[in-house]
C-alpha angles and dihedrals in degrees: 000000000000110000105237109254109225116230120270116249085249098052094049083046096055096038084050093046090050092051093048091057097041085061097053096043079052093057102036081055090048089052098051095048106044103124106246115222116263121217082217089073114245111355123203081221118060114191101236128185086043097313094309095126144021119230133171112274088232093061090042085052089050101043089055088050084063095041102051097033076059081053104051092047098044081064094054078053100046092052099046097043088052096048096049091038090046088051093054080243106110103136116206093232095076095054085104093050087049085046094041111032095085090059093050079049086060107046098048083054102051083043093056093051106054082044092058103031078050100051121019099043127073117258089245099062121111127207095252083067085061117098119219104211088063099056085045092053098045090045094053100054092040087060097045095045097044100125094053091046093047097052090036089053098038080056092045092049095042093052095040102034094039114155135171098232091088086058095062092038122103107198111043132198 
C-alpha cells in the first residue's frame, strides 16, 4: 500500500487562501441578496446587489439556498482543514474534496429545497409566503451536514429501492 503524501506548504496555502476567500464571497452574495423588507408588505420582486436590481422572489429564495448550502459546507471545511493543517496531517489527495465540497453543499441544498417547496407547502403558496430565514436555516445545515445526508440517503435508497440487476452487472457503479 502507497504511503499518503502530506500536502506541500504551497498547496495548503493556496487551498486556505481559497477558502478564506469562498467564504467571503458567501457572505458578500448573502448579503446582497438578502431580500430588504418592503413597506408594501411581500413583494414577488426583491431589490438585490444593494437594490440595484429587481429579480423574482423565487429566484432570490433559490439563490440563498446555494449560498448558504456553500456555507454550511464551507464550515465542515473549515473545520476539518483546520483540524488536519493544524496537526501537520493534511494529506495532498484531498486537495479535490477541500476544492468540491462546496459544490456538493450547494446542491444538496438546492435539492432540499425544491423537495421541500415542492412537497411540504401548499400548492398555493407563493414565494413571497416563504421565509427566508428558513431556507436559510435549512440550507445551511444540509450543506454542513452533506457527508451524513449523503450516506444516510444512499442507505435509505439501497434498502428501499433494492433490486437484483446489480447483482448481474459487472461493472458496478
Amino acid at each position: 500500500m502507497e504511503t499518503p503524501q502530506p500536502m506541500s506548504h504551497r498547496a495548503a496555502c493556496a487551498v486556505g487562501l481559497s477558502l478564506a476567500l469562498l467564504a467571503l464571497s458567501a457572505f458578500a452574495c448573502i448579503l446582497a441578496f438578502w431580500p430588504a423588507a418592503s413597506a408594501a408588505g411581500r413583494p414577488d420582486t426583491v431589490p438585490v446587489l444593494f437594490g440595484a436590481r429587481l429579480i423574482p422572489r423565487e429566484t432570490d429564495l433559490l439563490l440563498l439556498a446555494l449560498l448558504f448550502g456553500s456555507l454550511g459546507s464551507f464550515l465542515h471545511l473549515a473545520k476539518s482543514f483546520t483540524t488536519f493543517a493544524g496537526n501537520r496531517t493534511l494529506i495532498a489527495s484531498w486537495t479535490w474534496w477541500y476544492c468540491l465540497q462546496p459544490l456538493v453543499g450547494m446542491g444538496l441544498a438546492l435539492i432540499f429545497y425544491v423537495a421541500v417547496r415542492g412537497g411540504l407547502f401548499a400548492s398555493a403558496a407563493s414565494a413571497a409566503d416563504v421565509s427566508p430565514y428558513g431556507i436559510a436555516g435549512v440550507s445551511g445545515l444540509v450543506g454542513m451536514f452533506s457527508k451524513q445526508a449523503t450516506d444516510k440517503l444512499n442507505e435509505l435508497f439501497t434498502t428501499l429501492f433494492q433490486t437484483m440487476g446489480d447483482a448481474s452487472r459487472t461493472d458496478k457503479s
